[in-house]
PAKETI-578301 format. One line per 8 residues: number of its first residue (from 1); their letters; for each residue x, y, z of N, C-alpha, C, CB. Coordinates in nm, 4 decimals. Glycine has a CB too. Example, Ala and Ser with C-alpha at 12.3 -4.5 7.8 and 13.67 -1.06 7.14 Angstrom:
2
1	as	1.3190:-0.5690:0.7800:1.2300:-0.4500:0.7800:1.3200:-0.3300:0.7800:1.1308:-0.4473:0.9046; 1.2850:-0.2250:0.7080:1.3670:-0.1060:0.7140:1.2900:0.0030:0.7870:1.4084:-0.0598:0.5725
REM end
This chain:
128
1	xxxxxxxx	-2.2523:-0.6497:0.8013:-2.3314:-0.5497:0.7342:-2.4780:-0.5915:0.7406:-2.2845:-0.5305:0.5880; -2.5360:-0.4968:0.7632:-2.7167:-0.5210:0.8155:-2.7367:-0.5564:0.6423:-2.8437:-0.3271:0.9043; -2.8931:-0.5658:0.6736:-2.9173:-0.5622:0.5300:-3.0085:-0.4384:0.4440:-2.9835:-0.6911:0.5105; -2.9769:-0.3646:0.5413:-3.0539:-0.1993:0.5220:-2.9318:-0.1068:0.4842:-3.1377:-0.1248:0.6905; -2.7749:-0.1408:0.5066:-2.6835:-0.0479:0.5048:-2.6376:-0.0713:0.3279:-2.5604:-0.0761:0.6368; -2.5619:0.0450:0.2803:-2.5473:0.0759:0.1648:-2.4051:0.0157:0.1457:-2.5720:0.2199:0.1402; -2.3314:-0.0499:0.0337:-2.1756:-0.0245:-0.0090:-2.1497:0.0602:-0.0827:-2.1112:-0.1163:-0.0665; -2.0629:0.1557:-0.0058:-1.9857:0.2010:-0.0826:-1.8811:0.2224:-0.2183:-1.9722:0.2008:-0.0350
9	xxxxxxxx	-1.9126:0.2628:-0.3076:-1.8602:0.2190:-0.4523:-1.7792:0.3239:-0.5019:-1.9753:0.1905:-0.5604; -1.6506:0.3090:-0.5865:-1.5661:0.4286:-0.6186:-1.5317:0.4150:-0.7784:-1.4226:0.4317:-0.5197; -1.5108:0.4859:-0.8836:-1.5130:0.4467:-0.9977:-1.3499:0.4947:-1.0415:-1.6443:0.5075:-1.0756; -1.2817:0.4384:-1.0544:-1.1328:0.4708:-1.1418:-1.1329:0.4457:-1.2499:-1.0150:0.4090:-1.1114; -1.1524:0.6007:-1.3203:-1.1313:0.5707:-1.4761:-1.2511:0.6292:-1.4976:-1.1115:0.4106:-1.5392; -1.2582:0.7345:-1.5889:-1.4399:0.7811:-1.6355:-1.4484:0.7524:-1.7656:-1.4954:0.9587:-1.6243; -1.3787:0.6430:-1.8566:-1.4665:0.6443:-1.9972:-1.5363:0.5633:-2.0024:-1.4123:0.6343:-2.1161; -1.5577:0.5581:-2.1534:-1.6936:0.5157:-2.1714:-1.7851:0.3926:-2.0894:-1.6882:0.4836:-2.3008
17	xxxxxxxx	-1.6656:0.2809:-2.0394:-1.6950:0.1764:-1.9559:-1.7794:0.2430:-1.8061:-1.5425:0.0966:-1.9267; -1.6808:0.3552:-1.7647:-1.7449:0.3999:-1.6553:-1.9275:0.4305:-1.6514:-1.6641:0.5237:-1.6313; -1.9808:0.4818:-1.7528:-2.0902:0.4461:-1.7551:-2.2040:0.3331:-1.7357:-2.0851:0.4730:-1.8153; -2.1314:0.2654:-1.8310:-2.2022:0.1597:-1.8034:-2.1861:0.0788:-1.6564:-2.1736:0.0802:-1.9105; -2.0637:0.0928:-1.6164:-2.1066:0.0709:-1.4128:-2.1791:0.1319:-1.3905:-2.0166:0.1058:-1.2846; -2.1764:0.2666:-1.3719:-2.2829:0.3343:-1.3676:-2.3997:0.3094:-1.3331:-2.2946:0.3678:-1.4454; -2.4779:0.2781:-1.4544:-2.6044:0.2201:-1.4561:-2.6243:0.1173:-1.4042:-2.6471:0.2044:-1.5542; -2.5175:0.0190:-1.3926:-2.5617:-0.1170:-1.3328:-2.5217:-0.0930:-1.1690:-2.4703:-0.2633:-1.4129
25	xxxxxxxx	-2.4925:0.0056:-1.1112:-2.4566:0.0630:-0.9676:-2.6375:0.0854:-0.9465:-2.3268:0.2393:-0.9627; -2.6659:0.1763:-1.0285:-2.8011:0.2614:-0.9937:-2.9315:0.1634:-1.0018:-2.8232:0.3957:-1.1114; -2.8946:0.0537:-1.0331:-2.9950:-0.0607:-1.0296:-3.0108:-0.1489:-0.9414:-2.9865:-0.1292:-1.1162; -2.8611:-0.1262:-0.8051:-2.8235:-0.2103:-0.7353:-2.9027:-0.1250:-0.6169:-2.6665:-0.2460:-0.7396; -2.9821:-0.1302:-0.5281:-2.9991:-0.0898:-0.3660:-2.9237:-0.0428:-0.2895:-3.0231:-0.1711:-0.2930; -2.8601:-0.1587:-0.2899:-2.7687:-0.1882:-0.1991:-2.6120:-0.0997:-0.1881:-2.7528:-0.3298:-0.2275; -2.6447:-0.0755:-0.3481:-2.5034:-0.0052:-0.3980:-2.5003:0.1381:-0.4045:-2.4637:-0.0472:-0.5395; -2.4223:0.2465:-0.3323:-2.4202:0.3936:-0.3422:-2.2769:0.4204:-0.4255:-2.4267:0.4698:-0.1803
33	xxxxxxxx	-2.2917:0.4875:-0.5440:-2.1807:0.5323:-0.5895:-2.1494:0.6510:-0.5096:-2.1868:0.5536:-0.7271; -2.0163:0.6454:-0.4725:-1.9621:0.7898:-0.3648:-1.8367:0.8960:-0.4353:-1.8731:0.7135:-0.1936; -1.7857:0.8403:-0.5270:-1.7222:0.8883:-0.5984:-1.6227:0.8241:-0.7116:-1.6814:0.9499:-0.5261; -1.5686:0.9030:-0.8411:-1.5057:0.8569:-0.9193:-1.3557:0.9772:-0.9296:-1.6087:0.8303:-1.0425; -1.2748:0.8629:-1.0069:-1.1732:0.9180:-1.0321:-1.0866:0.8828:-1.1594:-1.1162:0.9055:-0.9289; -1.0240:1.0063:-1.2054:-0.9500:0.9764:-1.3447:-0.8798:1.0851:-1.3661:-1.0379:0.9484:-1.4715; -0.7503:1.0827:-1.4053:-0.6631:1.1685:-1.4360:-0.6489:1.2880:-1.5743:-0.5735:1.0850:-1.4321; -0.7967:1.2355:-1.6236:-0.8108:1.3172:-1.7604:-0.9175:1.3953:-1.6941:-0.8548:1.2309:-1.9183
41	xxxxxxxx	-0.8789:1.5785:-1.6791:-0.9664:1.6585:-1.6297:-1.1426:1.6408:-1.7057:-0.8906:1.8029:-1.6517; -1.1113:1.6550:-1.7820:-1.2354:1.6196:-1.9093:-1.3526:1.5175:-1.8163:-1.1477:1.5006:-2.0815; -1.3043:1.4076:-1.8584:-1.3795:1.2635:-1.8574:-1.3593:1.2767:-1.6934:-1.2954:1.1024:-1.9566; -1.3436:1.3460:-1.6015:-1.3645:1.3225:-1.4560:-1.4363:1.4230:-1.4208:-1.2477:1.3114:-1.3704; -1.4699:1.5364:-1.4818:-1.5700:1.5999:-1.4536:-1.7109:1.6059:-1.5593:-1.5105:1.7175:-1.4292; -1.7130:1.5292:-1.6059:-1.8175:1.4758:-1.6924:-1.8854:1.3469:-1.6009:-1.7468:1.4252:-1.8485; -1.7843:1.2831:-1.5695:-1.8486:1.1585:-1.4930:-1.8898:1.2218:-1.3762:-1.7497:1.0281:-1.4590; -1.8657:1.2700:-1.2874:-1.8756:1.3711:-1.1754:-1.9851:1.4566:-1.1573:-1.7770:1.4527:-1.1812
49	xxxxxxxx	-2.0394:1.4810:-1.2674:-2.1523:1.5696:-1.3056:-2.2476:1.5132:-1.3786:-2.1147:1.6770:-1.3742; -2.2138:1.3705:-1.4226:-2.3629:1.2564:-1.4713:-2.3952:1.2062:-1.3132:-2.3109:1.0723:-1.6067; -2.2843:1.2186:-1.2409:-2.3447:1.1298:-1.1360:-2.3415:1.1777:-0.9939:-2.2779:1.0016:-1.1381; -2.3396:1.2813:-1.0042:-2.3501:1.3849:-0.9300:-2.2809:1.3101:-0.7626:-2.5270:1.4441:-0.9412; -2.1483:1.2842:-0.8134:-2.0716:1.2382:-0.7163:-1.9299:1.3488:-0.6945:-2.0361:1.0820:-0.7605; -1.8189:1.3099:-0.6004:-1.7395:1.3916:-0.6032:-1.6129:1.3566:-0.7034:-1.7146:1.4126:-0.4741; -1.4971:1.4116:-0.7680:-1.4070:1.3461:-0.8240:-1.3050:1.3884:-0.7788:-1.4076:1.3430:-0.9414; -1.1823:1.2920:-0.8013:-1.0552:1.3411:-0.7671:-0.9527:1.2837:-0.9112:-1.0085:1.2729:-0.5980
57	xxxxxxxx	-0.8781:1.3565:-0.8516:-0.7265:1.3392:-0.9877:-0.6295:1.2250:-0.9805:-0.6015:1.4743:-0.9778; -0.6420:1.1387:-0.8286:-0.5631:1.0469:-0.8111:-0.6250:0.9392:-0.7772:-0.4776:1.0748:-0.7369; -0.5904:0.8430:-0.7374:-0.6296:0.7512:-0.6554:-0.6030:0.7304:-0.5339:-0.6111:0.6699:-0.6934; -0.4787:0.7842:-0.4909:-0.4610:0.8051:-0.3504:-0.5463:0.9036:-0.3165:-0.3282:0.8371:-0.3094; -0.5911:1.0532:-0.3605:-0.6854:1.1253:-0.3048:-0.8608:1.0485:-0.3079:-0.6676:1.2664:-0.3873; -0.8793:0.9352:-0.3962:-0.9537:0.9279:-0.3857:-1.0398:0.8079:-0.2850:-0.9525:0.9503:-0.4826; -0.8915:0.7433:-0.2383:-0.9174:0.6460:-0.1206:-0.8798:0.7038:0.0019:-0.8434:0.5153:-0.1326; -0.8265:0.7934:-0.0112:-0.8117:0.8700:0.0998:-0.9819:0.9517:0.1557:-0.6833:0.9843:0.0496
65	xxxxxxxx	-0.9975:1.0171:0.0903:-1.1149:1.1129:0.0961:-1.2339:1.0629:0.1084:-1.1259:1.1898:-0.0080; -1.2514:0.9448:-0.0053:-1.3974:0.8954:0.0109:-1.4170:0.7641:0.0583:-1.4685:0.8998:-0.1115; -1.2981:0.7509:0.0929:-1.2670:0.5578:0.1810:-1.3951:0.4714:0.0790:-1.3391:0.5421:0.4459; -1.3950:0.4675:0.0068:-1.4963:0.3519:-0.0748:-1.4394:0.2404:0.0064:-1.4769:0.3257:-0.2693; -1.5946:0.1491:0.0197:-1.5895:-0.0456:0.0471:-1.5237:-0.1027:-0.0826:-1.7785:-0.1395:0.0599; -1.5936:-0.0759:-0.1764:-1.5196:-0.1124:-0.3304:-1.5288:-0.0206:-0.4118:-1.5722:-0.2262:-0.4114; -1.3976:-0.0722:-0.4995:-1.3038:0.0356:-0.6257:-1.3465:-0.0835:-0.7597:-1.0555:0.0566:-0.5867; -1.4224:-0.0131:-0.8075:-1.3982:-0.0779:-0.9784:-1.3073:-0.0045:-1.0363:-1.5285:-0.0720:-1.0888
73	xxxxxxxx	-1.1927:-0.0951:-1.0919:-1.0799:-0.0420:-1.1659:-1.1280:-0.0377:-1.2993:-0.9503:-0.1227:-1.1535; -1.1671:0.0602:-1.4330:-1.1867:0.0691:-1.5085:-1.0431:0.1785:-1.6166:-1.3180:0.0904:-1.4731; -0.9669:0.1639:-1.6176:-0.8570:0.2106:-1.6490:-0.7629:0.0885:-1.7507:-0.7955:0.2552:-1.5080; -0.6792:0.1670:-1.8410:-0.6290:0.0614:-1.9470:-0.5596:-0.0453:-1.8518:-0.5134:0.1298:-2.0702; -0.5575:-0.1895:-1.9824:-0.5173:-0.3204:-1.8753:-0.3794:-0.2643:-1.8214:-0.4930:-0.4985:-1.9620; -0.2722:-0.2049:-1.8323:-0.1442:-0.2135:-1.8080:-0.1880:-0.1454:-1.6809:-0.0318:-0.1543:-1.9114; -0.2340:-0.0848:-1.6348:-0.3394:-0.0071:-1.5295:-0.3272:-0.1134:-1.4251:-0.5183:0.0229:-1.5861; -0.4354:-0.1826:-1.4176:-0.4842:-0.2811:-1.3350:-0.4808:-0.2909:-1.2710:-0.4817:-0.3516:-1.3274
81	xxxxxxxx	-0.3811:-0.3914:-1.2381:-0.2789:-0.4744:-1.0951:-0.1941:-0.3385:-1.0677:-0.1402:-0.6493:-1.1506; -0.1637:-0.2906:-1.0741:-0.0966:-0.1988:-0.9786:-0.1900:-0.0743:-0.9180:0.0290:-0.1382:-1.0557; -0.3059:-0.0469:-0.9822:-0.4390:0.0389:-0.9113:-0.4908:-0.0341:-0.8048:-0.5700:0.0659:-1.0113; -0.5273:-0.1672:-0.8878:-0.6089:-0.2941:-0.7688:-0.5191:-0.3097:-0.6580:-0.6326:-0.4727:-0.8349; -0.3901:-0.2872:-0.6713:-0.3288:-0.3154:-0.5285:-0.3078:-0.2099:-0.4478:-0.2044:-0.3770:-0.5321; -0.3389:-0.1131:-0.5007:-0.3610:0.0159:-0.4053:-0.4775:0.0210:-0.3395:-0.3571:0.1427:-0.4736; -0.6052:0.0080:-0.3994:-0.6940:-0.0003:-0.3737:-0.7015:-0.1213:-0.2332:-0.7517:-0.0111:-0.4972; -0.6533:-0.2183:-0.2594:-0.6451:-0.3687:-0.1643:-0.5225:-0.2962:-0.0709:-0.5846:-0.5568:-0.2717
89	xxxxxxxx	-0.4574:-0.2458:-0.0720:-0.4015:-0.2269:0.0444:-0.4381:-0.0733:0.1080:-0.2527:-0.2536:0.0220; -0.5263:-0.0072:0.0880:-0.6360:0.0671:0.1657:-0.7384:0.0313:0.2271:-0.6857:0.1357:0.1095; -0.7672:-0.0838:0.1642:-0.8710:-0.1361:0.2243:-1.0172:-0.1649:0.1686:-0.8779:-0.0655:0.3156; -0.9998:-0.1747:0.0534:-1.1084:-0.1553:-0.0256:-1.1270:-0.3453:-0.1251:-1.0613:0.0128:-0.1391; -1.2410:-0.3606:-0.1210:-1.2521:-0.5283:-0.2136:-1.2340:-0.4039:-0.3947:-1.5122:-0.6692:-0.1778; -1.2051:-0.5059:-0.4781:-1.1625:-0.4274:-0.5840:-1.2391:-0.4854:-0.6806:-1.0169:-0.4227:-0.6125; -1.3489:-0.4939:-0.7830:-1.3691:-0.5333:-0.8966:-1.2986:-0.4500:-1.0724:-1.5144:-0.5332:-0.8726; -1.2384:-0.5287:-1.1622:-1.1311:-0.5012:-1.2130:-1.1923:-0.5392:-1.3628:-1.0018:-0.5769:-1.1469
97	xxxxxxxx	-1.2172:-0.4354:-1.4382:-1.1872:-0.4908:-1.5630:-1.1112:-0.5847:-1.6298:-1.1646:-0.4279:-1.6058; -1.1413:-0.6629:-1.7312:-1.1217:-0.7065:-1.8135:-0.9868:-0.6472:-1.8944:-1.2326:-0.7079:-1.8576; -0.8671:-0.7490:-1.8911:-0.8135:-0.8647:-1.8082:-0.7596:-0.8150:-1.7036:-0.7175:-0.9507:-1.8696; -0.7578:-0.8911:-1.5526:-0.7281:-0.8585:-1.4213:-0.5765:-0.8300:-1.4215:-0.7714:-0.9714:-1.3227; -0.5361:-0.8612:-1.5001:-0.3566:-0.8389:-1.4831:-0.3168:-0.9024:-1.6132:-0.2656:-0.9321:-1.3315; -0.1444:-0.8455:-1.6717:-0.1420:-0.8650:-1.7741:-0.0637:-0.9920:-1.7947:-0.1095:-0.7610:-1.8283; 0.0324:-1.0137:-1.6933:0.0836:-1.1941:-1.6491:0.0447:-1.2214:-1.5149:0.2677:-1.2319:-1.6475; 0.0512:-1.3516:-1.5507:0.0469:-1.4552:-1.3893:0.0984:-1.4067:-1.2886:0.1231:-1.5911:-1.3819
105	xxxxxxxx	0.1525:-1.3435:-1.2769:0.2721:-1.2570:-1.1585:0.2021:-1.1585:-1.0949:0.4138:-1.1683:-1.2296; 0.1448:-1.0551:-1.1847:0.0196:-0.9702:-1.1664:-0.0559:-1.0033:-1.0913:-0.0512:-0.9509:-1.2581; -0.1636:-1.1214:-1.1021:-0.2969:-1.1795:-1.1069:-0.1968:-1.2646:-0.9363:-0.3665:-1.2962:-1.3018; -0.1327:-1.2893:-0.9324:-0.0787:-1.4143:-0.8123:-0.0983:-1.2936:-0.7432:0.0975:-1.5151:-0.8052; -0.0038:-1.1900:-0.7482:0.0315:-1.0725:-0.6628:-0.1970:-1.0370:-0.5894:0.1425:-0.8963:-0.8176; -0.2417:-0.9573:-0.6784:-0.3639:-0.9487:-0.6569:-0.4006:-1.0263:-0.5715:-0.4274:-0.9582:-0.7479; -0.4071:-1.1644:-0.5667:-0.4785:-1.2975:-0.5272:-0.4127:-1.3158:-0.3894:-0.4520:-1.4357:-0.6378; -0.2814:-1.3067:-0.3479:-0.2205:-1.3126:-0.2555:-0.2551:-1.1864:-0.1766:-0.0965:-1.3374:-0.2895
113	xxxxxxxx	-0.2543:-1.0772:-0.2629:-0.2517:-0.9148:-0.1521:-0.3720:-0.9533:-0.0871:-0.2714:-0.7232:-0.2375; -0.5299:-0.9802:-0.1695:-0.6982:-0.9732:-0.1054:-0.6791:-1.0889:-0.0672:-0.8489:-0.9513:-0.2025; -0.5940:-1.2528:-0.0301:-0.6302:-1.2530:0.0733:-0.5696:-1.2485:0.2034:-0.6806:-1.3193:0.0625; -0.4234:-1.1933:0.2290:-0.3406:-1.1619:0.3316:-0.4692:-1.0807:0.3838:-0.1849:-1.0859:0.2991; -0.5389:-0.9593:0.3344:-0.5845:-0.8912:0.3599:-0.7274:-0.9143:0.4179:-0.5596:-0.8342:0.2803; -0.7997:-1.0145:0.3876:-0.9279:-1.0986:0.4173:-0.9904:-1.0198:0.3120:-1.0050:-1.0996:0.5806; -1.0027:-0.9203:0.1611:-1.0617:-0.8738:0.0905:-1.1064:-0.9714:-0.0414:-0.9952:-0.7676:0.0760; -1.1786:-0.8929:-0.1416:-1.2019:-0.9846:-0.2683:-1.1179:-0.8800:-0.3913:-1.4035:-1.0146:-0.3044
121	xxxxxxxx	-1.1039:-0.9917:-0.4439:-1.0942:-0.9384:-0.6071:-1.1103:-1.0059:-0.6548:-1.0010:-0.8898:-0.6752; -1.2190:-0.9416:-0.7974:-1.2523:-1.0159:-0.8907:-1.1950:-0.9436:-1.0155:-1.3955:-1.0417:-0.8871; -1.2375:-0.9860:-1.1400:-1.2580:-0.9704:-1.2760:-1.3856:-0.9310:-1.3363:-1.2265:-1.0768:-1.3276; -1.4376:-0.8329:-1.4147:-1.5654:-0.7883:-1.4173:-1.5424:-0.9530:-1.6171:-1.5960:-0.5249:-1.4274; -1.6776:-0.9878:-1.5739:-1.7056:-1.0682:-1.7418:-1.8280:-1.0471:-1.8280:-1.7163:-1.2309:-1.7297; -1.8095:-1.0454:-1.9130:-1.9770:-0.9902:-2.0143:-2.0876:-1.0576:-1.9456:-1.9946:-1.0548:-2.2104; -2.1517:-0.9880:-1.9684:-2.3120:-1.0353:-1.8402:-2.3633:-1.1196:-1.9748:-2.4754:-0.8524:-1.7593; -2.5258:-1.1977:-1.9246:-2.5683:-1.2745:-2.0127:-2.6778:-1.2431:-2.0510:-2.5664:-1.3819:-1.9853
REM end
């Protein structure tokens, strides 16, 4: 990647957290939000229309359609590890709310899928 080209960014999940990526996306250069997604009609066309991106209802439509570089998983923890591994096996590096998985089994699975895959996953942690 040059250092003039943009990443691609996808948001799963539009509450209140989704904002605040948000803002810390729109501060980044480097970073283009391309679209979000969430299964509550509401909160996905609210986010959709703060950020004047496209939304979808799934997550398969939404790695399908807008191929994001990276998926922030912002969706409840039981969520997680099974979004993040969709996301990682499309092809996408995944940053993951707080906590990354809800057992060790979870979190191994994750850790093993990004790097069979040569991708990342992380854990998003309170900034300082």
């Amino acid at each position: 990647m040059s250092l003039s080209s943009r990443v691609s960014v996808a948001l799963v999940g539009c509450g209140r957290i989704a904002q605040v990526h948000q803002q810390y996306l729109a501060a980044v250069p480097e970073a283009e939000l391309v679209a979000v997604c969430d299964a509550d009609g509401r909160a996905r066309t609210a986010m959709s229309g703060r950020a004047a991106v496209p939304a979808y209802a799934t997550v398969e439509e939404l790695l399908r359609c807008a191929s994001p570089q990276v998926v922030h998983i912002l969706t409840p923890p039981p969520t997680h590890a099974p979004l993040a591994l969709q996301a990682l096996e499309a092809g996408a590096h995944v940053f993951i709310e707080k906590p990354m998985a809800l057992d060790g089994r979870e979190a191994e699975a994750l850790v093993t899928t990004a790097r069979r895959l040569g991708l990342i996953v992380t854990a998003d942690h309170n900034r300082w």
